[in-house]
PDB file of N, H, CA, C and O in Angstrom:
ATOM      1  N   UNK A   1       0.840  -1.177   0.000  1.00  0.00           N
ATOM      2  CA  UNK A   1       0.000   0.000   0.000  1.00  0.00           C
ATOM      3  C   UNK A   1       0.888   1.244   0.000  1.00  0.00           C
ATOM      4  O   UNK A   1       1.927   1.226   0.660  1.00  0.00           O
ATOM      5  N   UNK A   2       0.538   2.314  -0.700  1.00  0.00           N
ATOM      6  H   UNK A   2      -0.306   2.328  -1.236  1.00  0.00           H
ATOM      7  CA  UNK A   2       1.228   3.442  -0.558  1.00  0.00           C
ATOM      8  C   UNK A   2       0.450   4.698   0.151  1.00  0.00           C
ATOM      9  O   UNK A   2      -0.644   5.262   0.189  1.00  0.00           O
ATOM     10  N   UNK A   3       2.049   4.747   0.792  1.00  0.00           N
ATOM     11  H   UNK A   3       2.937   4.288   0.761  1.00  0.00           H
ATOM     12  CA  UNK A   3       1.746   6.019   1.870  1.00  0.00           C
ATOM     13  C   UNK A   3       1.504   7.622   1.292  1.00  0.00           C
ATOM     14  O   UNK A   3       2.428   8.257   0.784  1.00  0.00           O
ATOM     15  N   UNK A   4       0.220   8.133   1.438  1.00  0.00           N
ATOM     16  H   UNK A   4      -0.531   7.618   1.850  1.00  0.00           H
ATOM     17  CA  UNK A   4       0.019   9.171   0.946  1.00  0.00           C
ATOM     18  C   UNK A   4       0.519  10.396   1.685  1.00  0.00           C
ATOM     19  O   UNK A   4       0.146  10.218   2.845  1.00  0.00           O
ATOM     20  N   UNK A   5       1.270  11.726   1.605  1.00  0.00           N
ATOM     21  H   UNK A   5       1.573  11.871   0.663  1.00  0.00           H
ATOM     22  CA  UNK A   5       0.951  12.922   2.111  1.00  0.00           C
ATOM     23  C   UNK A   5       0.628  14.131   1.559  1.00  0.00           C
ATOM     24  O   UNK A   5       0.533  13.999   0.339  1.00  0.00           O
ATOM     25  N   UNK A   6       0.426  15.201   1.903  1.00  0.00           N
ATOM     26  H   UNK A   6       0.503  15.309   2.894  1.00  0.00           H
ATOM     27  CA  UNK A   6      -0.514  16.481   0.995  1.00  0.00           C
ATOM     28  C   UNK A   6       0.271  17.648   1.354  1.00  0.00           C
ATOM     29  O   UNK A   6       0.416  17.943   2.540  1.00  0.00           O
ATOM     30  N   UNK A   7       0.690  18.204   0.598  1.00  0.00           N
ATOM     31  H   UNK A   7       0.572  17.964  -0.366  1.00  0.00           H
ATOM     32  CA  UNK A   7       1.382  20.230   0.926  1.00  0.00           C
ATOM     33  C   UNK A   7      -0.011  20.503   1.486  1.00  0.00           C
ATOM     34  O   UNK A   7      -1.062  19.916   1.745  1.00  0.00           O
ATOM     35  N   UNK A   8       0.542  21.693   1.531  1.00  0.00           N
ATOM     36  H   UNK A   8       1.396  22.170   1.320  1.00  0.00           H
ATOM     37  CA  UNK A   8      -0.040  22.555   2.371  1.00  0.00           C
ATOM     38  C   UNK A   8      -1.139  23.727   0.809  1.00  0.00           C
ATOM     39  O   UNK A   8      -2.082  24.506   0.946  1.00  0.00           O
ATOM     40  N   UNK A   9      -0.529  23.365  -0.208  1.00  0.00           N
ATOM     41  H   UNK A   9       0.237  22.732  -0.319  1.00  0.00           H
ATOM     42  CA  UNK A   9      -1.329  23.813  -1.756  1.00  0.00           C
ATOM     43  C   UNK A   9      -2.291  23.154  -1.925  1.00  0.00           C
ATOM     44  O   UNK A   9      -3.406  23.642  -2.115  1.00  0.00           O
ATOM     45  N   UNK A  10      -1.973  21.575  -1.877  1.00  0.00           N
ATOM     46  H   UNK A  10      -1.068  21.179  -1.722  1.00  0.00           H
ATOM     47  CA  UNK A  10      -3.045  20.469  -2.104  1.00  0.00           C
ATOM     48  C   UNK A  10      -3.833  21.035  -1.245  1.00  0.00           C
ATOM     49  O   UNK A  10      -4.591  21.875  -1.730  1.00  0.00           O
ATOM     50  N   UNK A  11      -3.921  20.808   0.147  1.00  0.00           N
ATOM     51  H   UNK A  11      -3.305  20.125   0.541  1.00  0.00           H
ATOM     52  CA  UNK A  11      -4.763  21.004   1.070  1.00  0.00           C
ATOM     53  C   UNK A  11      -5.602  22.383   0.502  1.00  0.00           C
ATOM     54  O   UNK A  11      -6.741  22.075   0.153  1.00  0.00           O
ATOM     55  N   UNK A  12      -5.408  23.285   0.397  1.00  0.00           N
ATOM     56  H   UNK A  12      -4.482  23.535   0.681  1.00  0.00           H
ATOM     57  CA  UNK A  12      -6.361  24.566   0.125  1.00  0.00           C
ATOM     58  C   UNK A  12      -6.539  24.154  -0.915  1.00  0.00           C
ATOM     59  O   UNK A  12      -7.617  23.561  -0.944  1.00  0.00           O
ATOM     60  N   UNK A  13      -5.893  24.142  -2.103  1.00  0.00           N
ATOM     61  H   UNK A  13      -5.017  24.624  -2.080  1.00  0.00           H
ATOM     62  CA  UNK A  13      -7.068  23.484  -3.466  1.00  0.00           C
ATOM     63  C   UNK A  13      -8.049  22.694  -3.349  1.00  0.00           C
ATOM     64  O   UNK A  13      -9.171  22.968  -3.776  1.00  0.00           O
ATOM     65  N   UNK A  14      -7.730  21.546  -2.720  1.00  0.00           N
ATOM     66  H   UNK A  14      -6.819  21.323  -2.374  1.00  0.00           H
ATOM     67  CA  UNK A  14      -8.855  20.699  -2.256  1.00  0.00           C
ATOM     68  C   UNK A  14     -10.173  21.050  -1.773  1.00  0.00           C
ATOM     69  O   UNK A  14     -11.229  20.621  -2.237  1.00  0.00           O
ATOM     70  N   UNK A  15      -9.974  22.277  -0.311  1.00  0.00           N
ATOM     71  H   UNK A  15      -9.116  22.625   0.066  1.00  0.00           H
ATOM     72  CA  UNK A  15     -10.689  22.941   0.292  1.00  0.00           C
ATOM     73  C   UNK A  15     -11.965  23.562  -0.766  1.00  0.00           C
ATOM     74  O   UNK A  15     -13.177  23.525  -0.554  1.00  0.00           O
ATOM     75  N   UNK A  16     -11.287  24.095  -1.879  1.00  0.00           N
ATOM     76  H   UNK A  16     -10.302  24.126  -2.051  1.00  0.00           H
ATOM     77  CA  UNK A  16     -11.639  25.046  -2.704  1.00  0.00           C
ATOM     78  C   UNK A  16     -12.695  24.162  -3.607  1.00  0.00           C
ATOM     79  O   UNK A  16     -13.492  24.753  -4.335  1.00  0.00           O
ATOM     80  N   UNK A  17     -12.675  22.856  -3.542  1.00  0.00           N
ATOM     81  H   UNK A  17     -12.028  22.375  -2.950  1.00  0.00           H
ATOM     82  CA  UNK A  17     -13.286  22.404  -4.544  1.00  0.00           C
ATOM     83  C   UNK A  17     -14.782  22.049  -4.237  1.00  0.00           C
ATOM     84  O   UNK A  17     -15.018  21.797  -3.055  1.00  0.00           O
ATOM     85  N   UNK A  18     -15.847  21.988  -5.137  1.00  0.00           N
ATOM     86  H   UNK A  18     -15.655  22.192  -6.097  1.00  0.00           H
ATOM     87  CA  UNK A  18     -17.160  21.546  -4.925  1.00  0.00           C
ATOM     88  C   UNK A  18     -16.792  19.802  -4.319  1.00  0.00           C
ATOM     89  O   UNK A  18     -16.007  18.910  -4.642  1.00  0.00           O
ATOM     90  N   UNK A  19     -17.837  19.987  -3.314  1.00  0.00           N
ATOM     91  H   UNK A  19     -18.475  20.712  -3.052  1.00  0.00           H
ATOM     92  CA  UNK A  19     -18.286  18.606  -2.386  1.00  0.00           C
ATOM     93  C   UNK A  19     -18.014  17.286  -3.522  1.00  0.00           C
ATOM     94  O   UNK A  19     -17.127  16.437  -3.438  1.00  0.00           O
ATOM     95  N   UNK A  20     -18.910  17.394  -4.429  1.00  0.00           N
ATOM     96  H   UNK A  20     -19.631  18.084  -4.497  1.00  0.00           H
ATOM     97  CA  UNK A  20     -19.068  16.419  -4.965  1.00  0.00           C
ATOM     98  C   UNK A  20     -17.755  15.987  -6.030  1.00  0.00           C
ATOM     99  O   UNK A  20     -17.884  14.996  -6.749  1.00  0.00           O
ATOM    100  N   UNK A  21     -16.364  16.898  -6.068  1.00  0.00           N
ATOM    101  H   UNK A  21     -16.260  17.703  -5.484  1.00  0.00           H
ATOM    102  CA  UNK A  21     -15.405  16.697  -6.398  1.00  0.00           C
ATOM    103  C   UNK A  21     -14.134  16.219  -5.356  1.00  0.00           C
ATOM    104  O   UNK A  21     -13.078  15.638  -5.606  1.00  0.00           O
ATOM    105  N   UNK A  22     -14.656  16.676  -4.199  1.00  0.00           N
ATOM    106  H   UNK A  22     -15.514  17.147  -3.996  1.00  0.00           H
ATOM    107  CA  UNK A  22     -13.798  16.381  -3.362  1.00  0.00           C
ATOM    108  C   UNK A  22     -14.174  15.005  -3.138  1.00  0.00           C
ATOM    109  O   UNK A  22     -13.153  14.372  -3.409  1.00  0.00           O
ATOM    110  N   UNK A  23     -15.119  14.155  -2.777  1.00  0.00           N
ATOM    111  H   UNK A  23     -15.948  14.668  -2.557  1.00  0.00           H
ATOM    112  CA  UNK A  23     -15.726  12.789  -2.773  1.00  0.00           C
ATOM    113  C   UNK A  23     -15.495  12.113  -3.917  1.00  0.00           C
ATOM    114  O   UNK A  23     -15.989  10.997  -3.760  1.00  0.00           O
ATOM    115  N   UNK A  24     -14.819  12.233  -5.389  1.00  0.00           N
ATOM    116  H   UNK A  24     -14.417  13.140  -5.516  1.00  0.00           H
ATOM    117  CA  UNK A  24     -14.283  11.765  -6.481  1.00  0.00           C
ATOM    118  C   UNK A  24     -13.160  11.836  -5.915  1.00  0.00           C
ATOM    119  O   UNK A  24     -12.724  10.731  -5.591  1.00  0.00           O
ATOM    120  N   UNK A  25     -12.353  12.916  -5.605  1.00  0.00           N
ATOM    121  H   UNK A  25     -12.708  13.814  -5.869  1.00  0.00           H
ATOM    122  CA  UNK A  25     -10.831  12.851  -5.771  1.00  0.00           C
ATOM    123  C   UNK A  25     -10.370  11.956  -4.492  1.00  0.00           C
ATOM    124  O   UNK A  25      -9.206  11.557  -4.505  1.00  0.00           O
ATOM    125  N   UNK A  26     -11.341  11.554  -3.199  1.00  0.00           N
ATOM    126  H   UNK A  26     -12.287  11.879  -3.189  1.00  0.00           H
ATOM    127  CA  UNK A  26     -11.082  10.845  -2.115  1.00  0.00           C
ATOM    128  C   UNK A  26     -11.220   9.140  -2.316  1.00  0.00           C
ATOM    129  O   UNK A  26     -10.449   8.291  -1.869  1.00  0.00           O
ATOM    130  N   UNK A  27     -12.247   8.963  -2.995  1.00  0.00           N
ATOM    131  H   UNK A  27     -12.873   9.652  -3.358  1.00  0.00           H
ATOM    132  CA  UNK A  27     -12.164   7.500  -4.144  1.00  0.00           C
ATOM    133  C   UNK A  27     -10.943   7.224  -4.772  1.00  0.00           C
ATOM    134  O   UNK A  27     -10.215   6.250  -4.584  1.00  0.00           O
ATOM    135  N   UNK A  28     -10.710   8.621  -5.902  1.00  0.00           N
ATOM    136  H   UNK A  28     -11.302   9.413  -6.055  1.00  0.00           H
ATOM    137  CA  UNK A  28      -9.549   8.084  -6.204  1.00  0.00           C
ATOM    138  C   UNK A  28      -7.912   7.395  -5.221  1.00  0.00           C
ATOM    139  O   UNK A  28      -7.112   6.459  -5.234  1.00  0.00           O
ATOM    140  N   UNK A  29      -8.183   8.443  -4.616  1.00  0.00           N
ATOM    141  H   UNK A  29      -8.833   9.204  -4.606  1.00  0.00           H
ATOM    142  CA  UNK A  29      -7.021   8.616  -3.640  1.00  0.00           C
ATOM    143  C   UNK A  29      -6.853   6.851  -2.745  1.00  0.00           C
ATOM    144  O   UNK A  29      -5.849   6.174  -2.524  1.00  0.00           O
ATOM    145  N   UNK A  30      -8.175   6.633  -2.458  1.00  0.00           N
ATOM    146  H   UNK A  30      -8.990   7.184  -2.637  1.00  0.00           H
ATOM    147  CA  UNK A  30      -7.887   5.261  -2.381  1.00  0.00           C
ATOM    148  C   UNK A  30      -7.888   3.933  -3.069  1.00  0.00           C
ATOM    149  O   UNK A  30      -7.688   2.867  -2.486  1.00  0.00           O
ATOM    150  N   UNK A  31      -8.105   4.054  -4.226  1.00  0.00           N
ATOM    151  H   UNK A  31      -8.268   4.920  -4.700  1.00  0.00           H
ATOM    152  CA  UNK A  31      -7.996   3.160  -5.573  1.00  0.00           C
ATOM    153  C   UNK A  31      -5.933   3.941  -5.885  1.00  0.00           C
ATOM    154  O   UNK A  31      -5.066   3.098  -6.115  1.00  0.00           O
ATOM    155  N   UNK A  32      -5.753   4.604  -5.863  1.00  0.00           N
ATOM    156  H   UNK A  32      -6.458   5.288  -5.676  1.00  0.00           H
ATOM    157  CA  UNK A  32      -4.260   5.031  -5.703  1.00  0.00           C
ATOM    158  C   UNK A  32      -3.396   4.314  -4.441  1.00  0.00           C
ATOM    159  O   UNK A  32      -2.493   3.549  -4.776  1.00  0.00           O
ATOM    160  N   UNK A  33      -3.586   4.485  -3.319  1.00  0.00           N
ATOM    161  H   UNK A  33      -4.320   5.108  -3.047  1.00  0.00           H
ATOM    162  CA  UNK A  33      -3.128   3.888  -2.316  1.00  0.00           C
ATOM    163  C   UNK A  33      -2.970   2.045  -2.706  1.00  0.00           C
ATOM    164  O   UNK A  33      -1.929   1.395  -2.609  1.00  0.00           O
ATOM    165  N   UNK A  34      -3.998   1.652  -3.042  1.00  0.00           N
ATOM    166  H   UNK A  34      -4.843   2.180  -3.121  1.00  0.00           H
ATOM    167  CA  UNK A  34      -4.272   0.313  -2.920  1.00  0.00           C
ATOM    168  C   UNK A  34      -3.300   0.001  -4.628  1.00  0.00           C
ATOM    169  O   UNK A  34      -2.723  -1.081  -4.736  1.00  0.00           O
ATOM    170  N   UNK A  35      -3.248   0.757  -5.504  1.00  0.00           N
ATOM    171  H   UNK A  35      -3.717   1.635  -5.416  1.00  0.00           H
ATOM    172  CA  UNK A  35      -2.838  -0.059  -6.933  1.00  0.00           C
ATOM    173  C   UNK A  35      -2.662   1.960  -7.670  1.00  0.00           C
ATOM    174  O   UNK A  35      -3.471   2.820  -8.016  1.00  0.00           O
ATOM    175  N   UNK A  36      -1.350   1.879  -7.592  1.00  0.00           N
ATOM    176  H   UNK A  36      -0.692   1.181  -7.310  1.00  0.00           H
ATOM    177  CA  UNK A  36      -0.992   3.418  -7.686  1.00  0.00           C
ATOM    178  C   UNK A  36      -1.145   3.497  -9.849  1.00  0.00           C
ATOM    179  O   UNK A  36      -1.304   4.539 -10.485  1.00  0.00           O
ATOM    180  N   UNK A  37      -1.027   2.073 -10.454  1.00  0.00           N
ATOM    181  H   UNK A  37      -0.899   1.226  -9.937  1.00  0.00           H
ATOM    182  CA  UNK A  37      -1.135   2.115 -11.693  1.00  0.00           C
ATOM    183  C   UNK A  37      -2.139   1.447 -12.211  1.00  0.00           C
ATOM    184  O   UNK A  37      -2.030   0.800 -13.252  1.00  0.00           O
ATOM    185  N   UNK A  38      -3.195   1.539 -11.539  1.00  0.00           N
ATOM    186  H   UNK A  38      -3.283   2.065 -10.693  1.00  0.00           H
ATOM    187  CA  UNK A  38      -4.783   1.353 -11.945  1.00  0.00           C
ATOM    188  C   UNK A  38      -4.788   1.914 -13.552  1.00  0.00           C
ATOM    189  O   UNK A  38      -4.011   2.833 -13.810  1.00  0.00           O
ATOM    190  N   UNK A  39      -5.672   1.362 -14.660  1.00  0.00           N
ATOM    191  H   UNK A  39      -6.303   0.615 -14.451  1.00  0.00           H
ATOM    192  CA  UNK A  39      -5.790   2.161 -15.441  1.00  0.00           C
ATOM    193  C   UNK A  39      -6.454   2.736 -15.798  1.00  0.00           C
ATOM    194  O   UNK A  39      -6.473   3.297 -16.893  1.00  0.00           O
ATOM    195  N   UNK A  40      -7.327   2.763 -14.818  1.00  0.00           N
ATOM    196  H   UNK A  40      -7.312   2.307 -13.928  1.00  0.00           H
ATOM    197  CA  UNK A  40      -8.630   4.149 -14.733  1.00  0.00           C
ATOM    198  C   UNK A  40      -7.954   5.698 -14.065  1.00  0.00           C
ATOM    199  O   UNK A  40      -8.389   6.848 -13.997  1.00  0.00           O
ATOM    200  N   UNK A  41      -6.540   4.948 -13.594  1.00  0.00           N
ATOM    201  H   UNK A  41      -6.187   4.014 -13.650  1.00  0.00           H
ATOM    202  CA  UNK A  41      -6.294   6.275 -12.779  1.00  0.00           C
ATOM    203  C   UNK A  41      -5.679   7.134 -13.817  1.00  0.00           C
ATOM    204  O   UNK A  41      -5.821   8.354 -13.737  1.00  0.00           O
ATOM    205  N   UNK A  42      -4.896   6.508 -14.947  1.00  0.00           N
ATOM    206  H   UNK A  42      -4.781   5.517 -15.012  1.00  0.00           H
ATOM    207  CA  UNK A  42      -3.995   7.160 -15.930  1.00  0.00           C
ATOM    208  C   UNK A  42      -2.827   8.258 -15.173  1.00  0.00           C
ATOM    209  O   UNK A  42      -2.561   9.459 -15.115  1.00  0.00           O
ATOM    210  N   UNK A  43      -2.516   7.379 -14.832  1.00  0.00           N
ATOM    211  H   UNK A  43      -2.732   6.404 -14.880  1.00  0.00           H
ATOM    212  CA  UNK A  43      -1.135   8.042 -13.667  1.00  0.00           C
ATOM    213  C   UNK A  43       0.077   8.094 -14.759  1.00  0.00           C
ATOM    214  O   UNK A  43       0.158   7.107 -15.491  1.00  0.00           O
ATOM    215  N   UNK A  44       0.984   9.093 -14.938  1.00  0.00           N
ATOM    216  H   UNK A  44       0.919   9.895 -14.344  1.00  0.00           H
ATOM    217  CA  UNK A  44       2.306   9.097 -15.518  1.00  0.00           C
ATOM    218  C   UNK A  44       3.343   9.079 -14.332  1.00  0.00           C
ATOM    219  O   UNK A  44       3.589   9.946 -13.494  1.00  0.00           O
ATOM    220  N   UNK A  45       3.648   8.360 -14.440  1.00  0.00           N
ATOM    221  H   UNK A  45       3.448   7.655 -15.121  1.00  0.00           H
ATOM    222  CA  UNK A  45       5.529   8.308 -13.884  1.00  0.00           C
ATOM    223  C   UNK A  45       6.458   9.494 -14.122  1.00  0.00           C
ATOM    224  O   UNK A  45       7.165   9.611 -15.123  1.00  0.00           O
ATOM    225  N   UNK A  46       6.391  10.421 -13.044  1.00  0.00           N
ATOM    226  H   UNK A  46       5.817  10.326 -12.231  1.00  0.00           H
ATOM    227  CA  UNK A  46       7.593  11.444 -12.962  1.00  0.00           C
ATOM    228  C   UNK A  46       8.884  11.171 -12.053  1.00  0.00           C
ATOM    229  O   UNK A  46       9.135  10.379 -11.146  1.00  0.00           O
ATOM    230  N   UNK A  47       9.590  12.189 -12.710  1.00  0.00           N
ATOM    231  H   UNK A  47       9.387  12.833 -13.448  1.00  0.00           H
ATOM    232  CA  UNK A  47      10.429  11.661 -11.771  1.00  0.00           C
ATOM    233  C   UNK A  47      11.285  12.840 -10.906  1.00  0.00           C
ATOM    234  O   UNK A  47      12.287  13.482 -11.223  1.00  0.00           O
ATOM    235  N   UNK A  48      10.484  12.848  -9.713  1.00  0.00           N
ATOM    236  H   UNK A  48       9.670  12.326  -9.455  1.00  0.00           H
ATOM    237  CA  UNK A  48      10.727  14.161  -8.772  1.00  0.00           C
ATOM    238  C   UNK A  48      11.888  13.654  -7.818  1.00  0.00           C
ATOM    239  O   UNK A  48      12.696  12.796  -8.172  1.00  0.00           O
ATOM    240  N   UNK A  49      11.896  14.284  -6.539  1.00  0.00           N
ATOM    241  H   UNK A  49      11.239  14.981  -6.251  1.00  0.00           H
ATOM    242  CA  UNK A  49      12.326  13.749  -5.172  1.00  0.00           C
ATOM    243  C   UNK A  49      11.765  12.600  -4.663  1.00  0.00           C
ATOM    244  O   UNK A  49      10.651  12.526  -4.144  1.00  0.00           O
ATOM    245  N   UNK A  50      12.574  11.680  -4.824  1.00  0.00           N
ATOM    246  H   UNK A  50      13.479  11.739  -5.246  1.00  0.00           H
ATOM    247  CA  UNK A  50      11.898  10.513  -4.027  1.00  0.00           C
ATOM    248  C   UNK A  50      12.069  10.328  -2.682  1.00  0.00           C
ATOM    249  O   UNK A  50      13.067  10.659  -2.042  1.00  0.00           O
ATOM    250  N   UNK A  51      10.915   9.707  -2.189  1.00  0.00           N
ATOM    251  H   UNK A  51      10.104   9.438  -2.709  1.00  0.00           H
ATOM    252  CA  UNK A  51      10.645  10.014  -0.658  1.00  0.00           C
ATOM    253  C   UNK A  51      10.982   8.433  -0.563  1.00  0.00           C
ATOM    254  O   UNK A  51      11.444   8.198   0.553  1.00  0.00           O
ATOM    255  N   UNK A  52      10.913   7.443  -1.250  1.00  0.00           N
ATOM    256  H   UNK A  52      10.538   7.633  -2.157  1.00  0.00           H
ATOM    257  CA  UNK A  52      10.671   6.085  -0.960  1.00  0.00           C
ATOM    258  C   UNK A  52       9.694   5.488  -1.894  1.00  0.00           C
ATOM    259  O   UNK A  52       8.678   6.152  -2.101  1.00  0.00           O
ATOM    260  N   UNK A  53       9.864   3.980  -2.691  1.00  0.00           N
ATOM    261  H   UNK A  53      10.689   3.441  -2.523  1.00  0.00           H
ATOM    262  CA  UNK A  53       8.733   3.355  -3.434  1.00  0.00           C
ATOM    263  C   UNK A  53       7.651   3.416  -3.059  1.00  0.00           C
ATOM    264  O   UNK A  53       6.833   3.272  -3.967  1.00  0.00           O
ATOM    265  N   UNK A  54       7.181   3.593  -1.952  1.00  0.00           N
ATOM    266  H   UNK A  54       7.846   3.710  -1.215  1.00  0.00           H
ATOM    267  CA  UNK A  54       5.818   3.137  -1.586  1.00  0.00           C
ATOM    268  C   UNK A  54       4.998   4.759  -0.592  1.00  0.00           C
ATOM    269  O   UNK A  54       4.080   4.904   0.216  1.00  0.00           O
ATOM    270  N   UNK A  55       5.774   5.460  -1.124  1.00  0.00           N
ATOM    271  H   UNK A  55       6.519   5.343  -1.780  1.00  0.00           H
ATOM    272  CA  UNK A  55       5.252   6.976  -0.639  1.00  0.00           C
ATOM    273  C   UNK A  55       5.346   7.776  -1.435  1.00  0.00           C
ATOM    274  O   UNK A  55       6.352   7.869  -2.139  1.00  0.00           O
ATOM    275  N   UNK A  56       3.891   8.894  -1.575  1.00  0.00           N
ATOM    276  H   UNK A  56       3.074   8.818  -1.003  1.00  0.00           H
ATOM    277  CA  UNK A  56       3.602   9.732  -2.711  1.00  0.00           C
ATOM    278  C   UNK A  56       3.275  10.771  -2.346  1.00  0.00           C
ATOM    279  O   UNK A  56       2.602  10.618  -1.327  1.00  0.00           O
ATOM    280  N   UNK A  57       3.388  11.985  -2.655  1.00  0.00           N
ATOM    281  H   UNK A  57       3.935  12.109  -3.482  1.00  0.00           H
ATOM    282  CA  UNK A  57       3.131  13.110  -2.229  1.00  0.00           C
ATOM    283  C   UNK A  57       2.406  13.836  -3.315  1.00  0.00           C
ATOM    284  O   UNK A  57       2.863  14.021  -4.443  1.00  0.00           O
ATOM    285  N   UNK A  58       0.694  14.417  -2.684  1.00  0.00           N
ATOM    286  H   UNK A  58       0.323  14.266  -1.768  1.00  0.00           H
ATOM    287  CA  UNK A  58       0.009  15.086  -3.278  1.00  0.00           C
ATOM    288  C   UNK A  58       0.405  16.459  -3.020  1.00  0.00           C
ATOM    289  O   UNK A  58       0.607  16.904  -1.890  1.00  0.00           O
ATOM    290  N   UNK A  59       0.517  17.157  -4.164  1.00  0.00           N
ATOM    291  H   UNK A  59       0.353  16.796  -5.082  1.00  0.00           H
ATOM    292  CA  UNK A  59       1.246  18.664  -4.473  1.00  0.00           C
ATOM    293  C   UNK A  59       0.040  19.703  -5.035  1.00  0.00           C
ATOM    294  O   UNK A  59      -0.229  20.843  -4.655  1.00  0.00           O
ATOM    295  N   UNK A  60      -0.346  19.191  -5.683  1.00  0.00           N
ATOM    296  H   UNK A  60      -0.128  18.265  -5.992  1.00  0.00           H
ATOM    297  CA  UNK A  60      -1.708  19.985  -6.700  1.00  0.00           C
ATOM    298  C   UNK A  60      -3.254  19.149  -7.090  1.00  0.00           C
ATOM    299  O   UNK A  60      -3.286  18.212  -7.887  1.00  0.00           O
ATOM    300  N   UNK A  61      -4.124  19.523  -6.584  1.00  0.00           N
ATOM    301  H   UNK A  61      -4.099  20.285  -5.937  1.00  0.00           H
ATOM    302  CA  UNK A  61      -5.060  19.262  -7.666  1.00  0.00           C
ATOM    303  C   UNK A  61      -6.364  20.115  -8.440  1.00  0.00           C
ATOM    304  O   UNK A  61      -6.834  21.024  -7.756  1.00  0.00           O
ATOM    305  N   UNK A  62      -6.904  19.926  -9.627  1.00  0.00           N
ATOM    306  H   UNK A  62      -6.522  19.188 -10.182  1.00  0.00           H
ATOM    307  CA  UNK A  62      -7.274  20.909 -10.280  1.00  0.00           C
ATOM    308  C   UNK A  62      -7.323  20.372 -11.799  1.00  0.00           C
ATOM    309  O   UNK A  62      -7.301  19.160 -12.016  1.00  0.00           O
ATOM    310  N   UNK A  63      -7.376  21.139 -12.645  1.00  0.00           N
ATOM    311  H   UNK A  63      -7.393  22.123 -12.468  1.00  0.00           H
ATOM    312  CA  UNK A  63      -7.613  20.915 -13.763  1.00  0.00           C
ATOM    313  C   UNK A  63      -5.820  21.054 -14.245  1.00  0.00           C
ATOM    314  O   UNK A  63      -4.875  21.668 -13.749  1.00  0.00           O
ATOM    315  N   UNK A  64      -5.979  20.034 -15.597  1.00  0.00           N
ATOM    316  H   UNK A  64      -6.747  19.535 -16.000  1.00  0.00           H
ATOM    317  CA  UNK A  64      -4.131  19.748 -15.425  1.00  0.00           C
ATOM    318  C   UNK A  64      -3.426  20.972 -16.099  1.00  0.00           C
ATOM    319  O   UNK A  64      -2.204  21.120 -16.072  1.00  0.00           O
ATOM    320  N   UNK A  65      -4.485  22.028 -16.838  1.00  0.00           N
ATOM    321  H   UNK A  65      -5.478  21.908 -16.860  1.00  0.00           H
ATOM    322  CA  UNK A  65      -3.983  23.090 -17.567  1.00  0.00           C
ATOM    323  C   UNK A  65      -3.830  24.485 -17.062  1.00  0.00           C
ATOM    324  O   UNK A  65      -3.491  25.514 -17.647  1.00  0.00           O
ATOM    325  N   UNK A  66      -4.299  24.161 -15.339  1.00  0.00           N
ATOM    326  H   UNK A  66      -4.574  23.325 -14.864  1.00  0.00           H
ATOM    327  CA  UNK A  66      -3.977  25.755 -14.383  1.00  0.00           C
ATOM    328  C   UNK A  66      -2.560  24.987 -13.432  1.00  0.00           C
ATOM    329  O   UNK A  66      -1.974  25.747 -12.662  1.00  0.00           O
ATOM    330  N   UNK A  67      -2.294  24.194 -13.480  1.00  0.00           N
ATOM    331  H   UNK A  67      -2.771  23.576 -14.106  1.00  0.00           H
ATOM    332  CA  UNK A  67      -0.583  23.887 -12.911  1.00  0.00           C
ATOM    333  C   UNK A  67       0.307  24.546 -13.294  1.00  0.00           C
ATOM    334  O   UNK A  67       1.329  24.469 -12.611  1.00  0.00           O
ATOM    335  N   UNK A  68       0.351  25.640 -14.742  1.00  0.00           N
ATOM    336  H   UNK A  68      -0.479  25.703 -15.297  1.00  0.00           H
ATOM    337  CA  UNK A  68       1.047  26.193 -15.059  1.00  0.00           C
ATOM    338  C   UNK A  68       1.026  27.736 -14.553  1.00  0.00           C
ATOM    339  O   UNK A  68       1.814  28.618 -14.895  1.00  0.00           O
ATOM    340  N   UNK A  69       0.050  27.837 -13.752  1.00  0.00           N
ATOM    341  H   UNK A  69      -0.591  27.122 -13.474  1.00  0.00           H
ATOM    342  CA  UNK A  69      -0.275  28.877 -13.311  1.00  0.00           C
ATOM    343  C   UNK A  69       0.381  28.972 -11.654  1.00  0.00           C
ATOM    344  O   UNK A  69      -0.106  28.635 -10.575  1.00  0.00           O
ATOM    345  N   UNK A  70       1.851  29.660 -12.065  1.00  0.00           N
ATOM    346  H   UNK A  70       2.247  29.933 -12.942  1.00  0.00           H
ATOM    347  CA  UNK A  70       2.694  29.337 -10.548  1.00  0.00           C
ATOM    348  C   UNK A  70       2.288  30.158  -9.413  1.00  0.00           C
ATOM    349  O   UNK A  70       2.891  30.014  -8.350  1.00  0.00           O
ATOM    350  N   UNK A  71       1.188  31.134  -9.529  1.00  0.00           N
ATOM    351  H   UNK A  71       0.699  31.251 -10.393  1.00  0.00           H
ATOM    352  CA  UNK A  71       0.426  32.392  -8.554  1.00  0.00           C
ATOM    353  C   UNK A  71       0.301  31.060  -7.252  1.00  0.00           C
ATOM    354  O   UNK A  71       0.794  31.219  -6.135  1.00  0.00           O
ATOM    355  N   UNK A  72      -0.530  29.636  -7.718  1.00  0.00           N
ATOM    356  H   UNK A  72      -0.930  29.507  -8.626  1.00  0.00           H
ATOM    357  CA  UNK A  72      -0.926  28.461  -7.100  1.00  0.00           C
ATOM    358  C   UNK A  72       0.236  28.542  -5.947  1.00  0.00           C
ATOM    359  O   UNK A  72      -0.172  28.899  -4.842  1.00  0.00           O
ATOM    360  N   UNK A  73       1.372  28.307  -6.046  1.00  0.00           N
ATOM    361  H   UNK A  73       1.704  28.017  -6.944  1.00  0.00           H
ATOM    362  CA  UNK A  73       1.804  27.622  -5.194  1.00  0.00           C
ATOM    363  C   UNK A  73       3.089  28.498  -4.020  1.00  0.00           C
ATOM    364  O   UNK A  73       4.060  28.108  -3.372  1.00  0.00           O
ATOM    365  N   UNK A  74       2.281  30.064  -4.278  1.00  0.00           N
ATOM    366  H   UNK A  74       1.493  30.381  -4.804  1.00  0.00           H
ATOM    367  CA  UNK A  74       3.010  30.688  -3.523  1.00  0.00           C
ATOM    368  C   UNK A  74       2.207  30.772  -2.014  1.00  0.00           C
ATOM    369  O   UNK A  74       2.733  31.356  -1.067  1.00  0.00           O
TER     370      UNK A  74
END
């Protein structure tokens, strides 16, 4: 199983989101934990700081075309 943790960005984006998105992205989150390359999840392999194989760190979530928008993560 993989160990999940969240910034402190994730966390307020999250906040920010309608109910009924936050209850999708918490499904996902555990269909992720349990099988991180599900292929409903369509996960890409980056390759950041690794914390360890079996630990992942949520940074952003949102639509994948405002990540470029760095205002986010000050």
């Amino acid at each position: 199983m993989v160990m999940i943790t969240t910034t402190a960005t994730f966390d307020r984006l999250f906040q920010g989101l309608p109910r009924n998105i936050q209850q999708k992205a918490a499904l996902r989150t555990q269909l992720f934990k349990s099988n991180p390359f599900h292929p409903s999840l369509r996960t890409e392999k980056l390759h950041p700081k690794q914390h360890g194989s079996n630990h992942a760190e949520l940074r952003y979530i949102g639509h994948h075309h405002s990540i470029y928008n760095y205002d986010l993560f000050r």
